[in-house]
C-alpha positions in Angstrom: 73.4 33.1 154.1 75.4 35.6 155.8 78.4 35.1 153.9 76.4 35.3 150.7 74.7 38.5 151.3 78.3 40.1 152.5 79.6 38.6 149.3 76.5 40.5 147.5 77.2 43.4 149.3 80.9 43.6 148.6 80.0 43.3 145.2 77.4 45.8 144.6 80.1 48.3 146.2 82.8 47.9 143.9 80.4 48.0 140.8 78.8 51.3 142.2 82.6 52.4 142.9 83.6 51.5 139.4 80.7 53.5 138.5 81.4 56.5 140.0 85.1 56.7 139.1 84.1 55.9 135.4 81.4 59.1 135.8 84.3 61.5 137.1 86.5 60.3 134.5 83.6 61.4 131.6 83.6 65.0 133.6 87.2 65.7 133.0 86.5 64.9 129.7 83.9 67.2 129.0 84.5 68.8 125.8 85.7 72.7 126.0 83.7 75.3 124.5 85.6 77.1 121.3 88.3 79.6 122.6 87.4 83.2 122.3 89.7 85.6 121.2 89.9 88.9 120.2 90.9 89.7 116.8 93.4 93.0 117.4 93.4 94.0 113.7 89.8 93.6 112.1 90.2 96.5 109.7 93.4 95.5 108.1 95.7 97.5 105.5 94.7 97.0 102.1 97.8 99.1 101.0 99.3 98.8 97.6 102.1 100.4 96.4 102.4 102.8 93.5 104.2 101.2 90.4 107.5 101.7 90.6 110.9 101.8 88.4 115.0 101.9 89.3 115.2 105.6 90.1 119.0 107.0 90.0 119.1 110.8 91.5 122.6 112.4 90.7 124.0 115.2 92.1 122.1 116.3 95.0 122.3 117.4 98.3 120.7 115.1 101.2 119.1 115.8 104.6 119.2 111.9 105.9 116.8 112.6 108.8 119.3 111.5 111.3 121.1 114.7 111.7 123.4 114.5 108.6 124.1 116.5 105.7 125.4 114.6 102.5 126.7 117.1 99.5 126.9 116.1 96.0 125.3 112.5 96.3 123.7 110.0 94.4 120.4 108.1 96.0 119.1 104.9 93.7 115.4 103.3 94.8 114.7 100.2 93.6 111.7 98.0 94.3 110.4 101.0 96.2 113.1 101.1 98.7 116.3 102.9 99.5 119.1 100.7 97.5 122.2 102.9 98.1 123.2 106.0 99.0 126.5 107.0 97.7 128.8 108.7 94.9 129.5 105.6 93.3 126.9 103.8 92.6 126.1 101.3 90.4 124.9 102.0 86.8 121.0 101.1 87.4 118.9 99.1 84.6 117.9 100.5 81.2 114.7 101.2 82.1 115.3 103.1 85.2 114.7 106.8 85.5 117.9 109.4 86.1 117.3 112.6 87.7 119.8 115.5 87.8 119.4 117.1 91.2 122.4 119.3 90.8 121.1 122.3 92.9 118.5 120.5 94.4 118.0 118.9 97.9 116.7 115.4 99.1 115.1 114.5 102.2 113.3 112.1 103.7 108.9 112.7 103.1 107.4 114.6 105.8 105.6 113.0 108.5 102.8 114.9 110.4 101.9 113.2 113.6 98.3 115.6 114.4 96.7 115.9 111.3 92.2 115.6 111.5 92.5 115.4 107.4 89.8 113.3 106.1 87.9 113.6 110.0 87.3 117.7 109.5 87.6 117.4 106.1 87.3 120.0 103.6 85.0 122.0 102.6 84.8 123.1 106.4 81.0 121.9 106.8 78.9 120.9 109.4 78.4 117.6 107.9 82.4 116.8 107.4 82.9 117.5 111.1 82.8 113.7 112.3 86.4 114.1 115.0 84.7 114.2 118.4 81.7 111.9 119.6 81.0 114.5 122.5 78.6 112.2 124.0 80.3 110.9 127.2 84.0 111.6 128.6 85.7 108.2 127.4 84.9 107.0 124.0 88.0 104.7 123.5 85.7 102.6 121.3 85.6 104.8 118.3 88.3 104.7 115.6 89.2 108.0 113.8 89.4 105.6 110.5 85.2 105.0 110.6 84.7 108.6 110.1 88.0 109.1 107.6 86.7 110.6 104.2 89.7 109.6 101.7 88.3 111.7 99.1 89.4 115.2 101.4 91.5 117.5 99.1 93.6 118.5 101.7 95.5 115.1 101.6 96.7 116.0 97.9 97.7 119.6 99.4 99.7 118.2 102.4 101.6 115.7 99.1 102.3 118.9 97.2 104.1 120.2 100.7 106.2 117.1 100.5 103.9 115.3 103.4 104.3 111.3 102.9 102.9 110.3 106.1 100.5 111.2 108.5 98.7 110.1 111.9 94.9 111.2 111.7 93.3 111.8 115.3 89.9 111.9 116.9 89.4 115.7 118.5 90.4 116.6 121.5 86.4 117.3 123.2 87.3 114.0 125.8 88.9 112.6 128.0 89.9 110.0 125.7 89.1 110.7 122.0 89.3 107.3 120.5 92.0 105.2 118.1 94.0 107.1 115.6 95.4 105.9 112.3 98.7 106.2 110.4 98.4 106.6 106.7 100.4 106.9 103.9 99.5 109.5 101.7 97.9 108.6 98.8 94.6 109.5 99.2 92.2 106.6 97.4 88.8 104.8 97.5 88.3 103.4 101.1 90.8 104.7 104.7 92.4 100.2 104.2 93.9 101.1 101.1 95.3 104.2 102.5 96.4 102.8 106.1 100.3 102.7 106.8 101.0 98.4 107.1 101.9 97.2 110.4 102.0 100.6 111.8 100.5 100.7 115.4 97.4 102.3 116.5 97.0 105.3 118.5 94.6 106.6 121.0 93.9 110.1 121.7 93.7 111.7 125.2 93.3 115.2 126.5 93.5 116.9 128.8 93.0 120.5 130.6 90.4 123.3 129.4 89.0 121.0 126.5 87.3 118.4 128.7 86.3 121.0 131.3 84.3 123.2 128.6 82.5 120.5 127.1 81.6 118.6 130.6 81.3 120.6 133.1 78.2 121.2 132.5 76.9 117.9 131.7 77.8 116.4 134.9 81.4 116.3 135.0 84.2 116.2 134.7 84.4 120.4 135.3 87.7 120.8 136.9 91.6 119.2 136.2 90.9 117.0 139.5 87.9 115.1 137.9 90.0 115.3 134.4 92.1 113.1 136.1 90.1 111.0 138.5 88.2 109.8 135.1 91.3 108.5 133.8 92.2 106.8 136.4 89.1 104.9 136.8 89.6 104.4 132.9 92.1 102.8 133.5 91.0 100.7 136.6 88.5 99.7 134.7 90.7 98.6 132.0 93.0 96.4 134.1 90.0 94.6 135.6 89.3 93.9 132.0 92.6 92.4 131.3 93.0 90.3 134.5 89.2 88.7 133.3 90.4 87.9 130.3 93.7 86.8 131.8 91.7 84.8 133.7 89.9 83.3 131.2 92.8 82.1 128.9 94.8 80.5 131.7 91.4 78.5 132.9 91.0 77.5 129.0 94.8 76.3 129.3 94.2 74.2 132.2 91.7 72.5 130.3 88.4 73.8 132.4 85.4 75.0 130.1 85.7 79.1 130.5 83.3 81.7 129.8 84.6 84.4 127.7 83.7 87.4 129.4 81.4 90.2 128.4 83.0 92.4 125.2 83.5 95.9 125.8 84.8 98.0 122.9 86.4 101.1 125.0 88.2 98.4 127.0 89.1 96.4 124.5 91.3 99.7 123.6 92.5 100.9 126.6 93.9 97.4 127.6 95.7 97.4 124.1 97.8 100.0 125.5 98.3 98.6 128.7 100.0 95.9 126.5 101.5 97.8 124.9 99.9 97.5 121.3 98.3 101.0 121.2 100.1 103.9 121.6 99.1 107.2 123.6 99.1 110.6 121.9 97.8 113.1 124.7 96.7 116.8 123.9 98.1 118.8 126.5 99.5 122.2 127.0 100.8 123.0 130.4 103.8 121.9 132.3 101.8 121.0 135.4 99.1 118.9 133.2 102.0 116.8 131.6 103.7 116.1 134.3 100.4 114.7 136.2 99.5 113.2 133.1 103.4 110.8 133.5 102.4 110.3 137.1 99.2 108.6 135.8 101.4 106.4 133.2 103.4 104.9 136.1 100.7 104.2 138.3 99.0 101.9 135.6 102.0 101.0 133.4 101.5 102.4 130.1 103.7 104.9 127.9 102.7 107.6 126.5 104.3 108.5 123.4 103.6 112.0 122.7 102.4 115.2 124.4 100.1 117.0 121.6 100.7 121.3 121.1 102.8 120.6 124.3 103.5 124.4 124.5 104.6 124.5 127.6 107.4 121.2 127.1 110.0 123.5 127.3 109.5 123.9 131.0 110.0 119.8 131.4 112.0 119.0 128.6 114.5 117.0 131.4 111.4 115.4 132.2 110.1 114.5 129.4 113.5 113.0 128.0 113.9 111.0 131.2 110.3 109.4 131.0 110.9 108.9 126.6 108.1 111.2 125.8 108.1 113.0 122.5 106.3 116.4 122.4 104.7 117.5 119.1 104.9 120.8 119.2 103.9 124.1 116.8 107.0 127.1 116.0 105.1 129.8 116.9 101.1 129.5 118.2 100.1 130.4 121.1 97.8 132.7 123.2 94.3 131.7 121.9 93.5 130.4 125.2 94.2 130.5 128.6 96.4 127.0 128.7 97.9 128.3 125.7 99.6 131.5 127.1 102.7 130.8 128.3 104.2 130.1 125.2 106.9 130.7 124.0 109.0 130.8 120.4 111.7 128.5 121.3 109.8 126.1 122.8 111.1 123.4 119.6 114.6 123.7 120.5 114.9 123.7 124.0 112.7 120.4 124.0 115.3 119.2 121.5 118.4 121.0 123.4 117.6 118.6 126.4 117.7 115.8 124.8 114.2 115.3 124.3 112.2 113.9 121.6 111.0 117.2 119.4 108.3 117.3 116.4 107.2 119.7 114.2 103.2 119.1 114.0 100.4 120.9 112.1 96.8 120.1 113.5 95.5 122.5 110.4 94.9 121.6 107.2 96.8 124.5 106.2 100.2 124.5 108.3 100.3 120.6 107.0 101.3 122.2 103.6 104.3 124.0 104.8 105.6 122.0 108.1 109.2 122.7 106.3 108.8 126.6 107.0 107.3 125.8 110.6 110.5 123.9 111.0 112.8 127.3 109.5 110.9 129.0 112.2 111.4 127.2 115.2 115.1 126.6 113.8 116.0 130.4 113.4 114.4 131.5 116.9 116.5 129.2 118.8 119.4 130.3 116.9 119.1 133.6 117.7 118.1 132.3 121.5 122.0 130.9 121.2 120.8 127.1 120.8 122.6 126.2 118.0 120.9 123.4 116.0 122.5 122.7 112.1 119.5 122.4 109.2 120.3 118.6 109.0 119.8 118.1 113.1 116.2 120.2 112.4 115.2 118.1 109.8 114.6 115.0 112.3 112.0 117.3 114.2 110.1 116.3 110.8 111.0 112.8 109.7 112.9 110.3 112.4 111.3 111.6 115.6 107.5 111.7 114.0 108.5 108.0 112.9 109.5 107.4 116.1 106.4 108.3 118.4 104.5 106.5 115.3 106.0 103.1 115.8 106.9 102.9 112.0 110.9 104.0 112.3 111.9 101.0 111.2 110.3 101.6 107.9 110.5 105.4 106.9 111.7 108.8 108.2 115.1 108.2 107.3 117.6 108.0 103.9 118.7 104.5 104.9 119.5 102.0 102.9 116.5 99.1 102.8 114.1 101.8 104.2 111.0 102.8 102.1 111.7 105.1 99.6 109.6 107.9 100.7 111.5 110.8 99.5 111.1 114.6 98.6 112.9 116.3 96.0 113.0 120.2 96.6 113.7 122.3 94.3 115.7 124.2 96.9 117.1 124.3 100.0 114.0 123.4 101.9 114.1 125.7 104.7 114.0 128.5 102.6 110.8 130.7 102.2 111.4 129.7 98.5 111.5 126.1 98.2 109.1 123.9 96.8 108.7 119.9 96.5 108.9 119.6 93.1 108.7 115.3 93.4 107.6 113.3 96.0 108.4 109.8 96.1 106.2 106.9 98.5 107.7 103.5 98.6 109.7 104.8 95.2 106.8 105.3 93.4 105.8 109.3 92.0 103.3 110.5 93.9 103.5 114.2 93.0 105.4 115.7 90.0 104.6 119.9 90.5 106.1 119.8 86.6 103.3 117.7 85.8 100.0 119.5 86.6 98.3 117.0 84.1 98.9 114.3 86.3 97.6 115.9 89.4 94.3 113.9 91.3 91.7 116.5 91.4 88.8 116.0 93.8 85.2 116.6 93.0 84.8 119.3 95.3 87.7 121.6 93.6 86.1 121.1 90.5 83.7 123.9 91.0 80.5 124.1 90.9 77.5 124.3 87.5 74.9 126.9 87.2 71.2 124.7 86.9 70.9 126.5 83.5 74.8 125.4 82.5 74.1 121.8 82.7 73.8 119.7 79.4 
C-alpha cells in the first residue's frame, strides 16, 4: 500500500509539474499589445510644382551663390531643375522658352530665414496677430503652420523682391515659441500645399528682454538667470521623455508587453531636436546671451542652428564658427531697445570675415521685399570698414547660408546643376538701388513675370474695398 500511494504521489507531482511548466510557457506567449509610435510628420507637404517648360537663358551674368561670378553664360532648366550651366550648351527642345539676358543678372531665389508672413499677416489687425501663444513660457507644442494664413499679400510682395523661400516663425514672447515651417513661395489654398518637401522643422527660442517683459510679472521667469534655468528644465524634461520612450521600444523588442507612455505635445518637440530632427532658431541679441545660450546646447546635446537679429555676433563670430552656428542678422537696425544697442553696421561682415556662417534676414514684411539692398548695405559698410567681400561672396549671405541653417541645401540656394531651379532674373545688377526681379523662377516654373502685370495673383484684401450704396 505504501508503494502504491508513493507511486500515486510521484505521479500527481509530475502532472502538477507538467502543469506548471505548460502555464509559464502560455505567459511568455502572451500576445503584445500594438506598438505605439509617433508619427513625426502628420501634416505632410502637399506641394506641387508649377508647370514647367525647357527654359534656355542666353547671355547673362550669374551670381551662383557659392561665392562665384560667371559672365556671359547660358543656364537651361529643365523638368524644374538646373540642367546645365555653361556657354555651350545644348540646343533645348522646340517647345522650350529662350530668354536674352544680355545685360541682365541671374542668381539663385532669395531665401529669408525670419519671416512671420501669413502668422502677422496683413492688414496689421488684431485678429491676424496669431505668432505668440503668450500663455505660459514653453509652448513647444504649437506649430507656426496652424496659425499660417496663405492668402497674406505680403507673400506675393516678398516673390516680386525675388524671395523663393522662406522659414515662417512663431514670435519671440517665450522661452520657446513653437515649430517653424519652410515654405516655398507660392502662396495657395492651405500652409501643405505651400510647405517646402522634406525640409526640416524648426523651433523657435528666445531669449533676453522678450521673456522677461512678458513674465516677469506673471510669475517668472523675470530675470536672464530664470530665462535660462527654464530651459534647462525644458530640456530635462525632454530627455526624461526620450529615455521613457527609449525604454519603451527596447522592452517591446525584447518581446515584454510595454505601455506606451503618456503623450506630451511640447516634448514630443523638444526631443525631436535632441535627435536631431528639429532644428533650433534662437532670437538673441547680445554676445553674453549667445554664448550662454551654446553652453546650454552642450550640456543637453543639441545644435542650434541659428542666432536670430544676433546684433551683437560680431563680438563672437570665432565662437560662433567654432560651435557651427549661423547668425541671421539685419545691415543696419539697431537701438530700439536696450539689448539692441550695441550694434553696429558691420556686424554682417565681420561674422562672415571669421569664418562664420552669415545671413541677411528680414523679420518685416517690408525689408522681405528688398533683402538684396539689405545685402548692398551690409556689403558697402564693411568695405569701407576694409573687409573686403566681392558681390558674388555677398550673395551667399542670401541664398547658400539661409539654405544651410534650413536643412534644404541640398535642394536650392545654389546655381548647381540638378538643383531646383529656383532662379531670379534681375533686370540689373542686383545690388544696385535700381534693380528689380523682373522673373522669378521656383522649381523652373514662372512664378513672377513684372512684364506681365495681368498675370499677377491679387488677394482679396488689395482689391479695395465697396461703398454699401456701390454694390449691385
Amino acid at each position: 500500500m505504501k508503494t502504491l500511494n508513493k507511486v500515486l504521489l510521484t505521479g500527481f507531482s509530475l502532472v502538477a509539474a507538467a502543469t506548471l511548466v505548460g502555464c509559464g510557457g502560455d505567459k511568455a506567449k502572451t500576445a503584445q499589445s500594438p506598438f505605439v509610435e509617433i508619427n513625426k510628420d502628420p501634416f505632410p507637404s502637399t506641394y506641387k510644382a508649377l508647370t514647367s517648360v525647357p527654359t534656355l537663358i542666353k547671355n547673362v551674368n550669374v551670381y551662383d551663390g557659392l561665392g562665384n561670378l560667371i559672365e556671359n553664360t547660358s543656364v537651361l532648366l529643365e523638368n524644374g531643375k538646373i540642367k546645365a550651366v555653361g556657354n555651350k550648351l545644348p540646343t533645348p527642345a522646340d517647345d522650350a522658352n529662350v530668354i536674352d539676358g544680355k545685360g541682365k543678372w541671374l542668381t539663385p531665389g532669395i531665401i529669408d530665414v525670419h519671416s512671420h508672413l501669413g502668422v502677422y499677416a496683413t492688414p496689421d489687425t488684431g485678429s491676424h496677430a496669431d505668432g505668440n501663444e503668450m500663455v505660459k513660457p514653453v509652448t513647444a507644442a504649437v506649430w507656426a503652420e496652424h496659425s499660417l494664413w496663405p492668402q497674406d499679400p505680403g507673400f506675393r510682395r516678398a516673390l516680386a523682391g525675388g524671395v523663393t523661400a522662406m522659414q515662417i516663425l512663431p514670435g519671440s514672447g517665450n522661452l520657446i515659441g513653437g515649430r517653424g515651417v519652410t515654405v516655398k513661395n507660392l502662396p495657395n489654398r492651405v500652409i501643405q500645399d505651400m510647405k517646402f518637401p522634406d525640409a526640416p522643422y524648426g523651433m523657435k527660442m528666445a531669449c533676453g528682454e522678450n521673456p522677461k517683459r512678458v513674465y516677469g510679472k506673471k510669475g517668472g521667469p523675470m530675470t536672464r538667470m530664470g530665462n535660462v534655468a527654464g530651459y534647462r528644465q525644458a530640456w530635462a524634461d525632454a530627455q526624461n521623455y526620450q529615455r521613457s520612450w527609449d525604454k519603451y521600444k527596447k522592452d517591446y523588442d525584447a518581446g515584454k508587453d510595454a505601455k506606451a507612455p503618456k503623450r506630451d505635445l511640447n516634448l514630443d518637440t523638444l526631443a525631436g531636436v535632441l535627435r536631431g530632427d528639429i532644428l533650433v532658431h534662437m532670437h538673441c541679441y547680445r554676445a553674453d546671451d549667445m554664448g550662454s545660450m551654446m553652453d546650454v546646447m552642450k550640456e543637453f546635446n543639441y545644435q542650434i542652428a541659428s542666432f536670430q537679429h544676433a546684433v551683437e555676433a560680431y563680438k563672437i563670430a570665432d565662437k560662433l564658427a567654432e560651435n557651427n552656428v549661423c547668425s541671421a542678422m539685419w545691415a543696419d537696425w539697431w537701438g530700439f531697445k536696450m539689448e539692441a544697442y550695441d550694434g553696429i553696421r558691420e556686424n554682417i561682415p565681420m561674422v562672415a570675415n571669421a569664418k562664420a556662417c552669415a545671413i541677411v534676414h528680414s523679420d518685416s514684411d517690408q525689408g522681405i521685399q528688398r533683402l538684396n539692398q539689405e545685402a548692398a548695405k551690409a556689403l558697402s559698410d564693411g568695405q569701407r570698414a576694409g573687409i573686403n567681400f566681392s558681390k558674388a561672396d555677398a550673395w551667399t549671405w542670401l541664398t547658400a547660408n539661409p539654405a544651410k541653417s534650413l536643412g534644404i541645401f541640398d535642394q536650392t540656394g545654389s546655381i548647381e546643376m540638378g538643383k531646383n531651379a529656383d532662379i531670379v532674373i534681375w533686370s540689373a545688377e542686383p545690388f544696385s538701388t535700381y534693380s528689380q526681379a523682373e522673373m522669378v523662377f521656383i522649381d523652373g516654373g514662372v512664378a513672377f513675370d513684372r512684364n506681365k502685370p495681368e498675370t499677377w495673383a491679387v488677394s482679396d484684401y488689395e482689391l479695395g474695398q465697396v461703398a454699401e450704396g456701390d454694390r449691385k
